[in-house]
KOLZA-774607 format. One record per residue: chain; y, x, z of N, C-alpha, C in turn; residue number from 1; residue in three letters. Coordinates in nm, 3 decimals. Last residue first. Layout:
% KOLZA-774607
("A",(Y,X,Z),(Y,X,Z),(Y,X,Z),NUM,"ALA")
...
END
This chain:
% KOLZA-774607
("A",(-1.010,0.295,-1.097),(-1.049,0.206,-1.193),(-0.966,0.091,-1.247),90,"UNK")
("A",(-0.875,0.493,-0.951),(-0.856,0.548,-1.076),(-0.916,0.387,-1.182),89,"UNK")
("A",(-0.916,0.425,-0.693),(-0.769,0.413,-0.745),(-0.756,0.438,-0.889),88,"UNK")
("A",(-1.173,0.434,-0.661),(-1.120,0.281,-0.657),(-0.961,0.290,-0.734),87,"UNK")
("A",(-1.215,0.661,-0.579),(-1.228,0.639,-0.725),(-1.155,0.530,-0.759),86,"UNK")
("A",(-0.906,0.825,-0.422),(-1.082,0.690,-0.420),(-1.053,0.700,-0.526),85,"UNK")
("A",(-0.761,1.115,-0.398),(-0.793,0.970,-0.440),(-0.926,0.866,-0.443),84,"UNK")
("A",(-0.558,1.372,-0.356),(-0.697,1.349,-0.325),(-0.706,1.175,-0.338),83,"UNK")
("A",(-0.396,1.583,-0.645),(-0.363,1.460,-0.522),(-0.479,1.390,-0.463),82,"UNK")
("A",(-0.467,1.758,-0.819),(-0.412,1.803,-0.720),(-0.404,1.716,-0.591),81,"UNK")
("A",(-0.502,1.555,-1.045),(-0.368,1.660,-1.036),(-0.332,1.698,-0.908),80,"UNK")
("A",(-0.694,1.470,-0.848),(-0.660,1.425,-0.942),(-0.516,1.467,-0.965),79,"UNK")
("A",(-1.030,1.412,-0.654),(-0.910,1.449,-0.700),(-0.818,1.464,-0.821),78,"UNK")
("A",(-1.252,1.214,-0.491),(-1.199,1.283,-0.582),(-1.053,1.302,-0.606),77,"UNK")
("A",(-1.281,1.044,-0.230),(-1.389,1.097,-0.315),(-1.362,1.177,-0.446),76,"UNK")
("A",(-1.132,0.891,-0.044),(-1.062,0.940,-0.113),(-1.220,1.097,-0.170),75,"UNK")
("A",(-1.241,0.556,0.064),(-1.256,0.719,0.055),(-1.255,0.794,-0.017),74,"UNK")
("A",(-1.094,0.317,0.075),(-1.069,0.439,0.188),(-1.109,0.564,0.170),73,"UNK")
("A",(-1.202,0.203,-0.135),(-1.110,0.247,-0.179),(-1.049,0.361,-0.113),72,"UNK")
("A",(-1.513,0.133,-0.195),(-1.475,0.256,-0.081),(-1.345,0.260,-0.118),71,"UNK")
("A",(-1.566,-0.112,-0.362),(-1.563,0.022,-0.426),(-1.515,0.143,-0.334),70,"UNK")
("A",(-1.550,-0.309,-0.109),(-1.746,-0.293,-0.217),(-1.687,-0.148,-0.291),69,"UNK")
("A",(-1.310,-0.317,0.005),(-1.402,-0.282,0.056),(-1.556,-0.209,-0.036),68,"UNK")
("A",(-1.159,-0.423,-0.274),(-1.104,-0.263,-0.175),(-1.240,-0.205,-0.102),67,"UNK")
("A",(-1.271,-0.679,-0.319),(-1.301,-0.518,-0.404),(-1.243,-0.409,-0.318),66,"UNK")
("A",(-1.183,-0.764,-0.120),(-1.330,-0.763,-0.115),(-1.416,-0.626,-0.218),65,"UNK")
("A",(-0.898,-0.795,-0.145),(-0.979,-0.682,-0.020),(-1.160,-0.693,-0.021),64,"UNK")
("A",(-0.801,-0.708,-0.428),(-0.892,-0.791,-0.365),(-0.925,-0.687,-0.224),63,"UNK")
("A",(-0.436,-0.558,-0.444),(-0.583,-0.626,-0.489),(-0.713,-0.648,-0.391),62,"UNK")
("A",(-0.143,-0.497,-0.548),(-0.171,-0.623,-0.467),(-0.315,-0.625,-0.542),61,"UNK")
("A",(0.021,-0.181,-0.575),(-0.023,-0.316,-0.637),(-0.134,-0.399,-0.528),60,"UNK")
("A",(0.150,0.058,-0.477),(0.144,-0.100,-0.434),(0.091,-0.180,-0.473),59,"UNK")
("A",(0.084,0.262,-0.611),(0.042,0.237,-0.516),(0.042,0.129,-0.405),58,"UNK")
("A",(0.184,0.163,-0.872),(0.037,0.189,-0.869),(-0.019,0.171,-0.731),57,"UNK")
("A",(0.474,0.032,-0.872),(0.423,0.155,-0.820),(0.272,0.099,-0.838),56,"UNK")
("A",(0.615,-0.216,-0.809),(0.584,-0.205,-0.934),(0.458,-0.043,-0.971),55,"UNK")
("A",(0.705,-0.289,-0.565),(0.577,-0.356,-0.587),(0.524,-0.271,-0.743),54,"UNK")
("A",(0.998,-0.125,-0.606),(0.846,-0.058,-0.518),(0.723,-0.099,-0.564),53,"UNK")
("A",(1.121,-0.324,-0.700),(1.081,-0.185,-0.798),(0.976,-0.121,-0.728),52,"UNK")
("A",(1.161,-0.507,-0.505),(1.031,-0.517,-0.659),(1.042,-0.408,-0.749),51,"UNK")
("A",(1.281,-0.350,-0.359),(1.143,-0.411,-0.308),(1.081,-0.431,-0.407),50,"UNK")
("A",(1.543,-0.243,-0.367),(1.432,-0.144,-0.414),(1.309,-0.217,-0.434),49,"UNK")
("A",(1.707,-0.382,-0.173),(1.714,-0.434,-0.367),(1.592,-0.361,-0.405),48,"UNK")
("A",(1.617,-0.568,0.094),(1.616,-0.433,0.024),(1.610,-0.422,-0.074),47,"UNK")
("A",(1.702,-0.711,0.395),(1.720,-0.684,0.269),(1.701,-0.599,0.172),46,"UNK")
("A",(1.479,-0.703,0.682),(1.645,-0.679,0.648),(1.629,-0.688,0.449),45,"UNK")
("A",(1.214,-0.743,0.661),(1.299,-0.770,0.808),(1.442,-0.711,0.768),44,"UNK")
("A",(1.019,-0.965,0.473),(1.131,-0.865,0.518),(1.212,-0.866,0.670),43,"UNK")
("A",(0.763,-1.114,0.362),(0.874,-1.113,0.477),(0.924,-0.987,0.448),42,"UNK")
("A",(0.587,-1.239,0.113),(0.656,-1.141,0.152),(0.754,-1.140,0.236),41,"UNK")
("A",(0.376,-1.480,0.008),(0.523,-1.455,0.037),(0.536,-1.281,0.116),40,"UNK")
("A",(0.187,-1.545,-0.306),(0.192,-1.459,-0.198),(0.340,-1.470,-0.109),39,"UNK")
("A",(-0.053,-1.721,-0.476),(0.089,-1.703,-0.439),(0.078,-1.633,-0.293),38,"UNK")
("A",(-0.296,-1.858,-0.577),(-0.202,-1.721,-0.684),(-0.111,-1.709,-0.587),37,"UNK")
("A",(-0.355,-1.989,-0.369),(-0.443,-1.900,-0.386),(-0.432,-1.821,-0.478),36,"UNK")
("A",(-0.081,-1.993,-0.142),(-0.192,-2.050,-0.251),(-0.274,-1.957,-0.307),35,"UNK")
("A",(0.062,-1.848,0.008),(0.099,-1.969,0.023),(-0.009,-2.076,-0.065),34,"UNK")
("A",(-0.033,-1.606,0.292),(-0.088,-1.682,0.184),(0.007,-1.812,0.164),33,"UNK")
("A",(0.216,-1.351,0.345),(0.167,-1.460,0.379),(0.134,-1.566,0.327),32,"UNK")
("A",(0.302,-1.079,0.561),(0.273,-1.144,0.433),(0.222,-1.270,0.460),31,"UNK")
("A",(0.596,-0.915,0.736),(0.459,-0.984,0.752),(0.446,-1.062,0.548),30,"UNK")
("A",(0.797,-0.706,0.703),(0.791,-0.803,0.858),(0.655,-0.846,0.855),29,"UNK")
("A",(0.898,-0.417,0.634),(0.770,-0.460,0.612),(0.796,-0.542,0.740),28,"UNK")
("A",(1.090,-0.249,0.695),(1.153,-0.330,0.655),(1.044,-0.442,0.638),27,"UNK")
("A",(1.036,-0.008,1.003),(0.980,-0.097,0.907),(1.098,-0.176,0.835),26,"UNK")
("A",(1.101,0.040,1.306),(1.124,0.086,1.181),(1.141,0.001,1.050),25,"UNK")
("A",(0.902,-0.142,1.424),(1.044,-0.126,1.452),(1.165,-0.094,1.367),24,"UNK")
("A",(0.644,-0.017,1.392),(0.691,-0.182,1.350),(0.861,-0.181,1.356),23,"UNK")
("A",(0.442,0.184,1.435),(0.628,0.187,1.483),(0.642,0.037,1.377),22,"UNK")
("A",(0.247,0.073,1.292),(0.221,0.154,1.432),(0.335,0.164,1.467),21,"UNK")
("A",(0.299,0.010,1.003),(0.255,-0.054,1.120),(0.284,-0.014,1.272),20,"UNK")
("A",(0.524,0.268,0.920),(0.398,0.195,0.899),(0.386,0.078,0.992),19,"UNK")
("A",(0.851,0.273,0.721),(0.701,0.256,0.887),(0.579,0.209,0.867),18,"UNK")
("A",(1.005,0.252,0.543),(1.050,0.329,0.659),(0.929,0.329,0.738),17,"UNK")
("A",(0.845,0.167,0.270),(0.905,0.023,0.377),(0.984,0.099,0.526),16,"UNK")
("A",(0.881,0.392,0.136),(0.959,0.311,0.057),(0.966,0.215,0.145),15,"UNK")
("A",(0.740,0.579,0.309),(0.882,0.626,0.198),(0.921,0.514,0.156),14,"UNK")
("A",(0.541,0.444,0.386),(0.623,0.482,0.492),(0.751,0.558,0.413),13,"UNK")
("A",(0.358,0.423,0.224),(0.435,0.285,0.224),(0.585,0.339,0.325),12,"UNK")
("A",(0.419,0.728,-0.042),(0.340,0.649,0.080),(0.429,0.525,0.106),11,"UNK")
("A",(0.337,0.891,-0.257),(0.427,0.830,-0.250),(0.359,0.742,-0.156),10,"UNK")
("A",(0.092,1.137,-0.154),(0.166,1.108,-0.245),(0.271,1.010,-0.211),9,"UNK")
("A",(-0.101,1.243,0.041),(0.028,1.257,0.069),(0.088,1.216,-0.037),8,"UNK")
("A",(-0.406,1.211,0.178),(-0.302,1.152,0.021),(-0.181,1.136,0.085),7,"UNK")
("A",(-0.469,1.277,0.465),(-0.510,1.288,0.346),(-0.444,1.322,0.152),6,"UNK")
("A",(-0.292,1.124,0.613),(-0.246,1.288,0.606),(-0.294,1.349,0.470),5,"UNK")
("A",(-0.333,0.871,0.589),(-0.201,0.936,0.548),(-0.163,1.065,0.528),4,"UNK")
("A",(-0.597,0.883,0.649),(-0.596,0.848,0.520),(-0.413,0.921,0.490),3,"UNK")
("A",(-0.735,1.085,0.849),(-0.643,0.979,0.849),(-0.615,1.008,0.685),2,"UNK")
("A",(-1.103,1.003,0.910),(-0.987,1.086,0.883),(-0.867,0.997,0.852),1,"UNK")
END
């Protein structure tokens, strides 16, 4: 199922304009390991909002090994209404 239609809450596509799939759109250019604490962040134009965005629940930056081992994809419960992985509540 599509996860976007799913959880309609505050999505990447409200705050970067696009997902992946229209790239065009997007302010989202690419990420990119610089160390093993450090992250870079591309942009494709300027946007003062960007670290108020990162600051959102639904951005936060975590393990894709934990994303995978706790199902984060499957939105297994609900939660004022809004459908969520448990993963999001731990």
């Amino acid at each position: 199922a599509d996860l976007r239609k799913q959880a309609t809450g505050i999505s990447f596509q409200s705050v970067f304009k696009a997902y992946s799939d229209t790239p065009v759109f997007s302010i989202f250019k690419d990420c990119k390991v610089v160390s093993p604490a450090d992250v870079q962040i591309n942009l494709t134009r300027p946007f003062t909002g960007f670290l108020q965005a990162l600051t959102l629940p639904a951005f936060a930056i975590s393990s894709p090994t934990a994303l995978t081992a706790q199902k984060a994809n499957v939105l297994d419960t609900v939660r004022n209404g809004q459908p969520m992985s448990a993963y999001a509540l731990h």
